[in-house]
DRENDO-1510 file (C-alpha; in Angstrom, 1 decimal, always signed):
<recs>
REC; n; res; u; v; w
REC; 1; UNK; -18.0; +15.6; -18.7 .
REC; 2; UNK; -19.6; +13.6; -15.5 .
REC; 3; UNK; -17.0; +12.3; -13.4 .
REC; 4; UNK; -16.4; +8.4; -14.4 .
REC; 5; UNK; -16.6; +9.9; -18.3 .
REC; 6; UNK; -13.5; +11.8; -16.6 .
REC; 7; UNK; -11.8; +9.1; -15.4 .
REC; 8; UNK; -11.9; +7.0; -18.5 .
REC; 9; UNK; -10.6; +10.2; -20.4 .
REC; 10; UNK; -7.9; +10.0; -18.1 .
REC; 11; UNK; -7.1; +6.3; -18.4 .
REC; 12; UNK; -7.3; +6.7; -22.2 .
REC; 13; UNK; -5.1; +9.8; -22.9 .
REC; 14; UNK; -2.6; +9.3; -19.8 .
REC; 15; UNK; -0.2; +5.4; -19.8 .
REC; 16; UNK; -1.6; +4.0; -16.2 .
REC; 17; UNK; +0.9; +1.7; -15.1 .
REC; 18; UNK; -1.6; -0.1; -13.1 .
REC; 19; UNK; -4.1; -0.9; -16.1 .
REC; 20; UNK; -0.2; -1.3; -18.7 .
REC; 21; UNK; +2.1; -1.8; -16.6 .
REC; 22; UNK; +5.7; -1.4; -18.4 .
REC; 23; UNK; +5.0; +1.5; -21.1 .
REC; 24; UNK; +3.8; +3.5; -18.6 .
REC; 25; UNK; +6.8; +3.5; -16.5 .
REC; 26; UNK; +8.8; +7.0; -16.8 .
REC; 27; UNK; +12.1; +7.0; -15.8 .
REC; 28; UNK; +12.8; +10.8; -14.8 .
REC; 29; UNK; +10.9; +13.6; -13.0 .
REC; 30; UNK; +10.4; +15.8; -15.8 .
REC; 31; UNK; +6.8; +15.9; -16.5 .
REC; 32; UNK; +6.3; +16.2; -12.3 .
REC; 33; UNK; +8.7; +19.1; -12.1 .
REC; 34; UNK; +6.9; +20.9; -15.1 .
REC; 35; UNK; +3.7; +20.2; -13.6 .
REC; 36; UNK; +4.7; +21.5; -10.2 .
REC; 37; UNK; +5.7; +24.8; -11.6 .
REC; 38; UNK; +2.7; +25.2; -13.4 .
REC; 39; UNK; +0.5; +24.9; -10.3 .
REC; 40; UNK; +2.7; +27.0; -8.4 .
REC; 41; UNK; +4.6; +24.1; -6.5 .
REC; 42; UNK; +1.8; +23.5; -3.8 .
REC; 43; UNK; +3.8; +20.6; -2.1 .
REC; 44; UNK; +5.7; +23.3; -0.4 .
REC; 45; UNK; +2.6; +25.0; +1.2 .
REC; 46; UNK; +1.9; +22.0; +3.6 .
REC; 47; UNK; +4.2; +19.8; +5.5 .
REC; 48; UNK; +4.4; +16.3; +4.8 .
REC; 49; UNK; +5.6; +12.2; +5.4 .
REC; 50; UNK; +6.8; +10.3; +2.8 .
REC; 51; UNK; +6.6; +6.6; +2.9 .
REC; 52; UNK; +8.2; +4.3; +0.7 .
REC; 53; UNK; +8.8; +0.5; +1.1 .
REC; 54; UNK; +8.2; -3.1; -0.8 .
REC; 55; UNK; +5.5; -4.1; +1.1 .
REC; 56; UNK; +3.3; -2.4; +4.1 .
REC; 57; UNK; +3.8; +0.8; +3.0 .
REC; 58; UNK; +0.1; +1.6; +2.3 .
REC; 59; UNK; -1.0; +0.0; +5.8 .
REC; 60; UNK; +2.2; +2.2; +7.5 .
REC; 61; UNK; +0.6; +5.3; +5.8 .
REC; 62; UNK; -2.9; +4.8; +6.4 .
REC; 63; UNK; -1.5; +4.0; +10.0 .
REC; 64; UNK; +0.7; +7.1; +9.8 .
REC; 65; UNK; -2.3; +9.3; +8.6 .
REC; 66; UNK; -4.9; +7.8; +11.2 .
REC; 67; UNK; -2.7; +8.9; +14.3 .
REC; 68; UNK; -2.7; +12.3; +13.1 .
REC; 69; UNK; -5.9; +12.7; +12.6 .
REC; 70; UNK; -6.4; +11.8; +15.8 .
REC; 71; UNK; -4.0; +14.1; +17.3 .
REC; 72; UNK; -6.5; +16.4; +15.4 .
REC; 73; UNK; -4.6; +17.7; +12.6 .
REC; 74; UNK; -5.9; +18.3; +9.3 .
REC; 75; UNK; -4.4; +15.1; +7.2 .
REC; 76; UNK; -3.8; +14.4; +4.0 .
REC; 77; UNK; -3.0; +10.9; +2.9 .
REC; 78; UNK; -1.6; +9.8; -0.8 .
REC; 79; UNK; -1.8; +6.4; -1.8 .
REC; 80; UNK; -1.9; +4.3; -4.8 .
REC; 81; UNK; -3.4; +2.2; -5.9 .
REC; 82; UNK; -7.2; +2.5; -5.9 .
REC; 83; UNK; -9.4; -0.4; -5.1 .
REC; 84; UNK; -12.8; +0.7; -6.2 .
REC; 85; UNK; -13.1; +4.0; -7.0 .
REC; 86; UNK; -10.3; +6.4; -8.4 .
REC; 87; UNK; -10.5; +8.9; -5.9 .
REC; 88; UNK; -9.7; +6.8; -2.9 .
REC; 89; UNK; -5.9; +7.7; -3.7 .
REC; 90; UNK; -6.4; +11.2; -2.1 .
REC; 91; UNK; -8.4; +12.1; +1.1 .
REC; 92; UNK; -8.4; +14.6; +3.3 .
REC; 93; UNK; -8.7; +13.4; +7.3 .
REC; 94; UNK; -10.4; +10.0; +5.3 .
REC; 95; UNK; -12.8; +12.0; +3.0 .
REC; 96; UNK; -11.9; +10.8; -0.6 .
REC; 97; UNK; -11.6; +14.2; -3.1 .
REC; 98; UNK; -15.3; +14.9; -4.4 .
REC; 99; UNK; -16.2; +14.3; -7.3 .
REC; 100; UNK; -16.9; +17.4; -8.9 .
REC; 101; UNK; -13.0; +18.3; -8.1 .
REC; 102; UNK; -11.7; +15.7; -10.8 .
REC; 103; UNK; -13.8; +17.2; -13.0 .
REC; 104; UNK; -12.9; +20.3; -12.3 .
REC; 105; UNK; -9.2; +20.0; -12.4 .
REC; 106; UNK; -9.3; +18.0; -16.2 .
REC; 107; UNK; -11.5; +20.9; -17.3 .
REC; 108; UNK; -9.5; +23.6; -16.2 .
REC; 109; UNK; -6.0; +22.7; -17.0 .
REC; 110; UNK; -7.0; +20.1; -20.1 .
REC; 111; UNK; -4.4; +22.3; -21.6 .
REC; 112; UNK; -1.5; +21.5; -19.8 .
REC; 113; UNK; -2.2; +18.1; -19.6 .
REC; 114; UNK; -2.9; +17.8; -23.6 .
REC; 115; UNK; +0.5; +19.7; -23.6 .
REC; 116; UNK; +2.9; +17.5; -21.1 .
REC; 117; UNK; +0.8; +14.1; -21.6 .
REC; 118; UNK; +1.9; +13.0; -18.3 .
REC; 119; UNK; +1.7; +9.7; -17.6 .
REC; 120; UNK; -1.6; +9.2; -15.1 .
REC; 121; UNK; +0.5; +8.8; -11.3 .
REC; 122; UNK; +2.4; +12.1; -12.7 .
REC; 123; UNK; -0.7; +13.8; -13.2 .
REC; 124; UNK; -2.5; +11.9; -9.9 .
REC; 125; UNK; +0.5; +13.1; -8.1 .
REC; 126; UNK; -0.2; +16.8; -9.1 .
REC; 127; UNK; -4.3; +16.7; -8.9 .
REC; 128; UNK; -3.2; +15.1; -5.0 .
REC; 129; UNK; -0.7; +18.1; -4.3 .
REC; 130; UNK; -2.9; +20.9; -5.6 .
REC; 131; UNK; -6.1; +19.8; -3.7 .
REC; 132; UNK; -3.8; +19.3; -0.4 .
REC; 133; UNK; -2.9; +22.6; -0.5 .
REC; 134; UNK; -6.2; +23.8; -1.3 .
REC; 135; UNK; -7.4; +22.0; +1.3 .
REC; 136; UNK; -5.4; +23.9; +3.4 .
REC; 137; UNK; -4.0; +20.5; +5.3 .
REC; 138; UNK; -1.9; +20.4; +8.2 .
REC; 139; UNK; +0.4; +17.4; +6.9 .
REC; 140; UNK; +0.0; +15.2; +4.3 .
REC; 141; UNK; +1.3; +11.4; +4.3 .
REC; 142; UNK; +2.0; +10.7; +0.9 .
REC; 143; UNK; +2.9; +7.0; -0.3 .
REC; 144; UNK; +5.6; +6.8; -3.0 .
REC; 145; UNK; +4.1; +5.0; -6.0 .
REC; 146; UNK; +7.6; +2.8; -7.2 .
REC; 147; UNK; +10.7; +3.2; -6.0 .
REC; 148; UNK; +11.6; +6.6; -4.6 .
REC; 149; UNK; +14.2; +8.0; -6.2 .
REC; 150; UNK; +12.5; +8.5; -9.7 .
REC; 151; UNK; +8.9; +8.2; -8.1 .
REC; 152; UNK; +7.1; +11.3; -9.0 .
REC; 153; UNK; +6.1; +12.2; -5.5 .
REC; 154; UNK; +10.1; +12.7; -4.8 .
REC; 155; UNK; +9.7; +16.5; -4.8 .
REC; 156; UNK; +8.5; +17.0; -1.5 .
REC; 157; UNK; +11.2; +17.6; +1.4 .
REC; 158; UNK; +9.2; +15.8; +4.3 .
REC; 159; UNK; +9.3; +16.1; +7.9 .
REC; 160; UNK; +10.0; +12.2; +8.1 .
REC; 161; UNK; +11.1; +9.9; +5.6 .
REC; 162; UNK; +9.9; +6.1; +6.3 .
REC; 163; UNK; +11.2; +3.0; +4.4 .
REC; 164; UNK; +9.3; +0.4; +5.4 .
REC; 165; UNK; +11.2; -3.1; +4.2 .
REC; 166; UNK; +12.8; -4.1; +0.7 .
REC; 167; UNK; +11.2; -6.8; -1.5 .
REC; 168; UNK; +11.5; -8.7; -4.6 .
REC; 169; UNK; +9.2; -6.6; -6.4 .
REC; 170; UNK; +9.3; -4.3; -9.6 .
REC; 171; UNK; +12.8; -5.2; -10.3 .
REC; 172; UNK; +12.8; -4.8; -13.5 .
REC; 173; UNK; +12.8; -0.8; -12.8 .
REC; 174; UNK; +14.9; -0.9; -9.5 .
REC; 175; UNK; +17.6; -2.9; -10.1 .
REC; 176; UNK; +18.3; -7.3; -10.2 .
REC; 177; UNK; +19.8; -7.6; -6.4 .
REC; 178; UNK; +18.3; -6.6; -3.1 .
REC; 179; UNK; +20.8; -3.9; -2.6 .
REC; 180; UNK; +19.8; -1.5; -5.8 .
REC; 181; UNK; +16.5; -1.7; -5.1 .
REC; 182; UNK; +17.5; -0.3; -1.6 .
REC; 183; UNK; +19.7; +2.5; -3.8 .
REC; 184; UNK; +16.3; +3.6; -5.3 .
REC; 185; UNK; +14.3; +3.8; -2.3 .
REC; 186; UNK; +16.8; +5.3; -0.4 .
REC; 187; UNK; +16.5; +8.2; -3.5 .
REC; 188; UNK; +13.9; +9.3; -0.9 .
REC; 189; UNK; +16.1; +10.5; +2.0 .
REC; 190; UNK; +16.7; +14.2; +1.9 .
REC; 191; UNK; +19.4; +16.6; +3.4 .
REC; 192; UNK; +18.8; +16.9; +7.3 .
REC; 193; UNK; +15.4; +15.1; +7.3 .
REC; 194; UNK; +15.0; +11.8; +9.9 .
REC; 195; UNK; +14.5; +8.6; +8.1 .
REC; 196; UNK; +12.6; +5.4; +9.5 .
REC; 197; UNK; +13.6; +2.3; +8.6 .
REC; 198; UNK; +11.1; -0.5; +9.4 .
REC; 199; UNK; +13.0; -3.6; +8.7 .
REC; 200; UNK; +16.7; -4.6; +9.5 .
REC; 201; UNK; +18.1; -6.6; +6.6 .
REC; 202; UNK; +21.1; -7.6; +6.0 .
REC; 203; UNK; +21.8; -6.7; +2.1 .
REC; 204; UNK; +20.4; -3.3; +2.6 .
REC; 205; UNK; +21.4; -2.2; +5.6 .
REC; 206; UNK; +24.7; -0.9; +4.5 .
REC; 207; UNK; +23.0; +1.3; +1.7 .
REC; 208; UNK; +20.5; +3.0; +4.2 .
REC; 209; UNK; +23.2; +3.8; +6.6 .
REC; 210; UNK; +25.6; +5.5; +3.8 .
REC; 211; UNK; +22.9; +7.0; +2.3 .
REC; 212; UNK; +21.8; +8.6; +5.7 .
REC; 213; UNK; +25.6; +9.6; +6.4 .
REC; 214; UNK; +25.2; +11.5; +3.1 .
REC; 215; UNK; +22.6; +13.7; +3.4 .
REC; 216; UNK; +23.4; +14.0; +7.2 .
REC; 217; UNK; +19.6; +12.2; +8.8 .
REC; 218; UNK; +19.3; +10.6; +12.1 .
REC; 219; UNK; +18.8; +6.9; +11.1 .
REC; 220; UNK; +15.9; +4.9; +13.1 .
REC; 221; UNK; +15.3; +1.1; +12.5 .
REC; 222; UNK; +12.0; +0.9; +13.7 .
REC; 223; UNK; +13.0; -3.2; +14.5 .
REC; 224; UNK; +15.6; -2.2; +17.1 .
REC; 225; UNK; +13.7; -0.1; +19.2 .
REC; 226; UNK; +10.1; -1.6; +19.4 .
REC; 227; UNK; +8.7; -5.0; +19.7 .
REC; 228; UNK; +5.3; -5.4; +18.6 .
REC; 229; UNK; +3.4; -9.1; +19.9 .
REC; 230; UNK; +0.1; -9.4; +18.3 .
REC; 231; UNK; -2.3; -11.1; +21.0 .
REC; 232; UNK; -6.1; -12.7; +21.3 .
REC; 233; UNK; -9.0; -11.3; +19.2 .
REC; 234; UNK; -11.6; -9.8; +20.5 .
REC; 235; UNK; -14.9; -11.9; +21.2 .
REC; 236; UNK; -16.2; -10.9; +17.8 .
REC; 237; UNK; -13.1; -10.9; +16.5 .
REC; 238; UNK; -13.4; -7.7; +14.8 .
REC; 239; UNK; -9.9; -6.6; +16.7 .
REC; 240; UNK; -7.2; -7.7; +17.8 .
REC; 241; UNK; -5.0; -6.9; +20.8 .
REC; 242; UNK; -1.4; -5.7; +20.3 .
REC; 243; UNK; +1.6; -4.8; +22.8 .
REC; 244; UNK; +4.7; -2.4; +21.9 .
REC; 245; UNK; +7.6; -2.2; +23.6 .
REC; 246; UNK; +9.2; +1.0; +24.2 .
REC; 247; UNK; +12.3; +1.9; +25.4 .
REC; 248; UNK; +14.0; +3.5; +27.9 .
REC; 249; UNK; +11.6; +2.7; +31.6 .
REC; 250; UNK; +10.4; -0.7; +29.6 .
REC; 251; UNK; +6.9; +1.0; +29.3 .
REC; 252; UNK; +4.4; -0.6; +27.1 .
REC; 253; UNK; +1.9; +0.3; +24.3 .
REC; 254; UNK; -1.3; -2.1; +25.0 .
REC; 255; UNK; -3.8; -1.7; +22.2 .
REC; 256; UNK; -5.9; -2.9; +19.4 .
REC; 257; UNK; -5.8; -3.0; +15.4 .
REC; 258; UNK; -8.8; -4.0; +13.3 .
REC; 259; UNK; -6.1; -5.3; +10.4 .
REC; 260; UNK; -5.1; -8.9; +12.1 .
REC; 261; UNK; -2.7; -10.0; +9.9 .
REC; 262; UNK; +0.2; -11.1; +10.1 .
REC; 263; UNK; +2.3; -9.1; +8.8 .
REC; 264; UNK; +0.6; -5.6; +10.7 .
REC; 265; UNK; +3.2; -7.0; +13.5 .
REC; 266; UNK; +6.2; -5.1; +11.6 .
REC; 267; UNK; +3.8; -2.4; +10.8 .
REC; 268; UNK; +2.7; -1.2; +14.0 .
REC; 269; UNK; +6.8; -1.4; +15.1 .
REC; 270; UNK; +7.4; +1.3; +11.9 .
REC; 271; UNK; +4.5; +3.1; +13.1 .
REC; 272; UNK; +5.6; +3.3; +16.8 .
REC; 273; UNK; +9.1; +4.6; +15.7 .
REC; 274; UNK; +7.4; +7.1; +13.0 .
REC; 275; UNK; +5.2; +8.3; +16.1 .
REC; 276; UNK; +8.6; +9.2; +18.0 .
REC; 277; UNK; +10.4; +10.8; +15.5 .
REC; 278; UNK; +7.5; +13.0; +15.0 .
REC; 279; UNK; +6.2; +13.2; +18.8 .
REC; 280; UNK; +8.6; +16.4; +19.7 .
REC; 281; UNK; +7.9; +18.1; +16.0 .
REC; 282; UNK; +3.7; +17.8; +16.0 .
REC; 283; UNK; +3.4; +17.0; +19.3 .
REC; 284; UNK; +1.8; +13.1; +19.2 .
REC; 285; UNK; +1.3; +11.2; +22.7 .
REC; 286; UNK; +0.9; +7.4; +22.9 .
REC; 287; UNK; -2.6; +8.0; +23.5 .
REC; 288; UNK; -2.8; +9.5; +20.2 .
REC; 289; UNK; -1.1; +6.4; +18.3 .
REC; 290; UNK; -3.1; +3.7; +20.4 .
REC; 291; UNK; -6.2; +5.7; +18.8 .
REC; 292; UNK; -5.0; +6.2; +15.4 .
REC; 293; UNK; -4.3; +2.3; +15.5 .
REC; 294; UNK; -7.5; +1.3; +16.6 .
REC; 295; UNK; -9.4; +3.5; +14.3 .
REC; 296; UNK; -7.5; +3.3; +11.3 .
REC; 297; UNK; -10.2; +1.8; +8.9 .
REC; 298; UNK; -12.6; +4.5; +10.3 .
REC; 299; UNK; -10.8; +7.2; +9.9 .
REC; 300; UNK; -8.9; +6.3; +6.3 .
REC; 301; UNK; -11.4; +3.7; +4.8 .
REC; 302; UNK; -8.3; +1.1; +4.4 .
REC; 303; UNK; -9.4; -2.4; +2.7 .
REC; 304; UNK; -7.8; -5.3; +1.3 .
REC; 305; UNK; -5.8; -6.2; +4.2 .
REC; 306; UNK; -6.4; -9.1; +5.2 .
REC; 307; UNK; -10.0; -7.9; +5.5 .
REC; 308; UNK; -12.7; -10.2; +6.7 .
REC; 309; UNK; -15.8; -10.4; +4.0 .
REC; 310; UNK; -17.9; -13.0; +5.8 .
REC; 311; UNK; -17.8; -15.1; +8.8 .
REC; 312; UNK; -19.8; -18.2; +7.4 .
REC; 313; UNK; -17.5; -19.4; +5.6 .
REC; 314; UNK; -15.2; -17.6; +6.7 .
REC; 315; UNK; -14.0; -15.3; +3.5 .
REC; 316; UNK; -10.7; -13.3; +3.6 .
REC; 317; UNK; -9.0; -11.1; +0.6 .
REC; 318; UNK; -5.5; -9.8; +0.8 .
REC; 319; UNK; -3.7; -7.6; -1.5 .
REC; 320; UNK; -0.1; -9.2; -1.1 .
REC; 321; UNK; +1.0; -10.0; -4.3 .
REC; 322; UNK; +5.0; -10.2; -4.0 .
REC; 323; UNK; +7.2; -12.9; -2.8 .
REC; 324; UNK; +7.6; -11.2; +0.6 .
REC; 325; UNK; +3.9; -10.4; +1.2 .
REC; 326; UNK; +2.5; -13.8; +0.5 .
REC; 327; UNK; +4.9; -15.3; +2.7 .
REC; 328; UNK; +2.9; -13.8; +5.5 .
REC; 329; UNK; -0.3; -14.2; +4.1 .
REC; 330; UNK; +0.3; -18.1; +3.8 .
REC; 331; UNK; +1.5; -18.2; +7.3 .
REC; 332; UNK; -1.7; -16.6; +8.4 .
REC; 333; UNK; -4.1; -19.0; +6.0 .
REC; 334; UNK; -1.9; -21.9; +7.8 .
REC; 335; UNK; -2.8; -20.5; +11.1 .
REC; 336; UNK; -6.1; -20.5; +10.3 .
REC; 337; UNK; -8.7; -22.8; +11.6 .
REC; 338; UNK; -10.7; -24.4; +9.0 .
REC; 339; UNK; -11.9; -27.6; +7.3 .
REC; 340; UNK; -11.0; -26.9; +3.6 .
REC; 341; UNK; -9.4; -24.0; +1.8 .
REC; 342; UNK; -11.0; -22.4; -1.5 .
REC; 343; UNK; -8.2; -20.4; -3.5 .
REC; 344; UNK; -9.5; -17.9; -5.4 .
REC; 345; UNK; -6.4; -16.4; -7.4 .
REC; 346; UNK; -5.1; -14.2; -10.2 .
REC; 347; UNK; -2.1; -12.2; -11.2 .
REC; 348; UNK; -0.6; -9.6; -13.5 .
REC; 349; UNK; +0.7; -10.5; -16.6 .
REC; 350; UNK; +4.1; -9.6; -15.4 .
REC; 351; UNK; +4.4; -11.2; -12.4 .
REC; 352; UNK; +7.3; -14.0; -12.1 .
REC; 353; UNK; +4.8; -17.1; -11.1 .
REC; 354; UNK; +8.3; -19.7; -10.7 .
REC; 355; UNK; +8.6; -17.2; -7.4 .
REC; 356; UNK; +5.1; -17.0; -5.9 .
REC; 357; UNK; +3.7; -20.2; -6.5 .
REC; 358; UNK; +5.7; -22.4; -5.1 .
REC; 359; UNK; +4.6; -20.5; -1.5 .
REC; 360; UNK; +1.0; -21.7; -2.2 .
REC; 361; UNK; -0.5; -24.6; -0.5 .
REC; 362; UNK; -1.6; -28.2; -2.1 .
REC; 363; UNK; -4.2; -29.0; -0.4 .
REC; 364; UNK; -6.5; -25.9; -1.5 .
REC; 365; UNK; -9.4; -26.4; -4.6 .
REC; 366; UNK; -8.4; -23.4; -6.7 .
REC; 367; UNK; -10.4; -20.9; -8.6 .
REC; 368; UNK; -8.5; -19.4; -11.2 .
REC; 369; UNK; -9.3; -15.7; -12.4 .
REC; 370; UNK; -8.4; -12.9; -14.4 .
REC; 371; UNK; -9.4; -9.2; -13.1 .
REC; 372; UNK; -10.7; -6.7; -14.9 .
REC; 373; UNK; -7.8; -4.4; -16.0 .
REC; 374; UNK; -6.2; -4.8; -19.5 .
REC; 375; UNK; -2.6; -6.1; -17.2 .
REC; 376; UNK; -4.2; -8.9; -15.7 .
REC; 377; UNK; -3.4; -12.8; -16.5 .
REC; 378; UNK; -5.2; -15.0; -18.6 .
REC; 379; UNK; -7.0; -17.6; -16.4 .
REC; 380; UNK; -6.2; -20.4; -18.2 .
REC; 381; UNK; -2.3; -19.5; -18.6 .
REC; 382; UNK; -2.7; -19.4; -15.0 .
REC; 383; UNK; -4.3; -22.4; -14.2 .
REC; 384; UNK; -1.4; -24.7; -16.4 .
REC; 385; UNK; +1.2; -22.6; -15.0 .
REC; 386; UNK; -0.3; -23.5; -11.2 .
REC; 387; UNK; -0.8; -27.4; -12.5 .
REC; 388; UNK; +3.4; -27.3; -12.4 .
REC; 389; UNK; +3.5; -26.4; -8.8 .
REC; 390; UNK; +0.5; -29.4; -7.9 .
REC; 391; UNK; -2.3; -26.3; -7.4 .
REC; 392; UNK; -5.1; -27.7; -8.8 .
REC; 393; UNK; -8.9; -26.2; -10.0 .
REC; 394; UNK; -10.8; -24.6; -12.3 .
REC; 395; UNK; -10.4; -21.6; -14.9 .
REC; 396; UNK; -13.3; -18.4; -14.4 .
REC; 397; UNK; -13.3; -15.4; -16.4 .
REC; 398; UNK; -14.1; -12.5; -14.3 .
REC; 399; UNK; -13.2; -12.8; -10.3 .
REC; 400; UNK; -17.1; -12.7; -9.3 .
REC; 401; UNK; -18.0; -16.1; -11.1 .
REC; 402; UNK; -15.0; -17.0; -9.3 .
REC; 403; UNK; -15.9; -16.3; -5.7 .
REC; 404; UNK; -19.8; -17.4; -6.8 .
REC; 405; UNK; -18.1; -21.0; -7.3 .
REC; 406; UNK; -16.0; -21.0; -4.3 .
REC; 407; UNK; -19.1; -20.0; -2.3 .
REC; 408; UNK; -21.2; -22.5; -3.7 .
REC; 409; UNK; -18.7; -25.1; -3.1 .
REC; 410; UNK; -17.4; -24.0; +0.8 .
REC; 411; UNK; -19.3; -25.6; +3.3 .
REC; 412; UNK; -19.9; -23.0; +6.9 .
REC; 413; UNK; -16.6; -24.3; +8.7 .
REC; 414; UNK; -14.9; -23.7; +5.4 .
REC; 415; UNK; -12.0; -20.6; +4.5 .
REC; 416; UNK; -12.3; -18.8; +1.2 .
REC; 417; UNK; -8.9; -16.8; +0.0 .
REC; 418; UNK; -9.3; -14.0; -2.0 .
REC; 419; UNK; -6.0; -12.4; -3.9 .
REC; 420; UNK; -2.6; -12.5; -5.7 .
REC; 421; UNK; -3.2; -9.5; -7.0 .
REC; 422; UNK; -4.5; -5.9; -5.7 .
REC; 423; UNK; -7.1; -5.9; -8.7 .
REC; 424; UNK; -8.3; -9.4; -8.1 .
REC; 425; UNK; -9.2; -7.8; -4.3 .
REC; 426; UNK; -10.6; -4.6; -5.8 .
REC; 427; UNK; -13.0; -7.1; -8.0 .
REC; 428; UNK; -14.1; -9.3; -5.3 .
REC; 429; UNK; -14.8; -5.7; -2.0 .
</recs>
């Protein structure tokens, strides 16, 4: 097989929860386990960071993965979902696994997988681990997929475990209040191992700390020790400055981070605390995490956060899609200097719209769209259910004829949104 004939075999044997969403969902680690024993449980040959959280966890562990690099270990980095191309979920110090290794892997061990029929993160989760250790990599930050207790990548027993905030988000797996879902991610805190937290909140914090107490880990809220004040952009405005606070002399961290949102504020503060927590155990310097920072989309290939597409208008996609996330990206589009806003959004089929829309703003023309994975929302469902909230505009079929009408209609001093959903992004980069 060539390698995209791979990939659809994959998608059509193996439930995708990103393409299904709900049947896909497993609810126990049993295919993972027997798939880690048959490749001889490779997680254990390399060390590793775990990352779980609601929202920034994929920035935090690109982040994560770009200060070691630059430290000049040999990094792995796990993350889910892909934008554009499947193998963008596993890289090796920001080289994506080739091609000729997926098809390698489905050709060799077809058998097993025929025999298990994992779901495809189970069977993602494995190809990631054997390649790592392949590879040969020094550590590997791996990004849990949902949750963390259940999550498939809950076999490995990290050097660090890092939560980075709790969300309204997949609750119909993790539990109705703020506090279960905490229970599930903080399935991710092993026996003896540190754990980050990168956002004090109130309903959860009692559930980290007993959960820490339990397994006996040293308990860091990254919000306690660090302050992070995002400043001026750069001339081009491809950067933008950042300060960190650290404790004990008040010394500062002065540097800069090509992802300007909002929201890369609590980021960098998880980032900085992940960075001490590891500094005595791989040896990191702050020289090393001002230089992972700024070369994070270098060295990882990161997109979709609040990335910049074009300048004239100015055109900006963002792959928050939860209550929590779009909070930040509407503050940001508010912040914004501009003459009129273009909208161009689309959701899951699953996604509770009485939550989200409401955060969007009136006074925006809107461009409804569908992407193109089976989950996504019908574009005209979404356009009547957006009429309730007073969000007004048109219905397009695929996101491109989307963003060719919001181009066509934006004058140069204009703003053009791309998002609501990761695969809405992934249609439009």
């Amino acid at each position: 097989m060539t390698y995209s004939e791979t990939v659809e075999y994959l998608f059509s044997l193996l439930p995708a929860y990103h393409r299904i969403g709900k049947p896909a969902y497993k609810g126990n680690l049993d295919n993972t386990l027997a798939l880690d024993r048959y490749f001889g449980h490779p997680h254990k040959k390399f060390r590793s960071v775990h990352v779980a959280g609601t929202n920034g966890k994929g920035s935090v562990s690109h982040m994560t993965a770009s200060v070691l690099q630059e430290a000049g270990y040999r990094t792995g980095l796990y993350t889910s979902p892909h934008l554009k191309d499947f193998r963008e979920r596993m890289k090796v110090n920001g080289e994506m696994i080739g091609e000729e290794e997926v098809v390698r892997f489905v050709e060799e061990h077809g058998e097993i997988i025929r025999e298990i029929r994992p779901s495809f993160f189970e069977l993602t989760v494995a190809m990631a681990f054997d390649w790592f250790a392949r590879m040969e990599v020094d550590i590997a930050v791996i990004e849990v997929g949902m949750g963390g207790r259940l999550d498939s990548t809950n076999i490995i027993t990290p050097l660090l475990s890092v939560i980075t905030n709790i969300g309204h988000d997949h609750m119909e797996f993790l539990g109705n209040t703020l506090e279960a879902v905490a229970g599930e991610k903080a399935g991710i805190i092993k026996q003896g191992v540190p754990v980050v937290i990168g956002e004090t909140q109130p309903e959860t914090r009692e559930v980290f700390m007993r959960r820490a107490d339990e397994m006996n880990s040293r308990l860091t809220y990254a919000d306690q020790h660090y302050r992070c004040r995002l400043g001026r952009f750069t001339p081009d405005r491809s950067m933008r400055h950042f300060t960190v606070g650290m404790p004990g002399e008040g010394r500062k961290i002065r540097g800069e981070t090509p992802l300007g949102g909002l929201a890369q504020q609590k980021n960098i503060q998880t980032v900085a605390a992940v960075m001490e927590v590891l500094a005595p155990i791989v040896g990191l310097d702050h020289g090393h995490f001002a230089r992972g920072i700024a070369a994070v989309v270098a060295n990882t290939g990161l997109m979709g956060r609040w990335q910049v597409l074009s300048r004239s208008p100015l055109t900006v996609c963002d792959t928050g899609h939860n209550r929590e996330g779009l909070e930040y990206v509407m503050r940001q589009i508010r912040a914004t200097p501009k003459e009129e806003l273009h909208m161009v959004i689309g959701f899951v089929n699953d996604k509770d719209l009485d939550s989200v829309l409401p955060l969007f703003p009136r006074r925006a023309r809107y461009y409804f769209t569908r992407a193109s994975v089976p989950r996504a929302l019908d574009e005209n469902l979404l356009r009547s259910a957006a009429a309730r909230f007073g969000l007004q505009g048109g219905a397009f079929g695929t996101v491109a004829d989307a963003v060719m009408a919001a181009r066509s209609a934006a004058g140069p001093r204009d703003m053009i949104f791309i998002g609501g959903s990761t695969f809405v992004v992934a249609d439009a980069v």
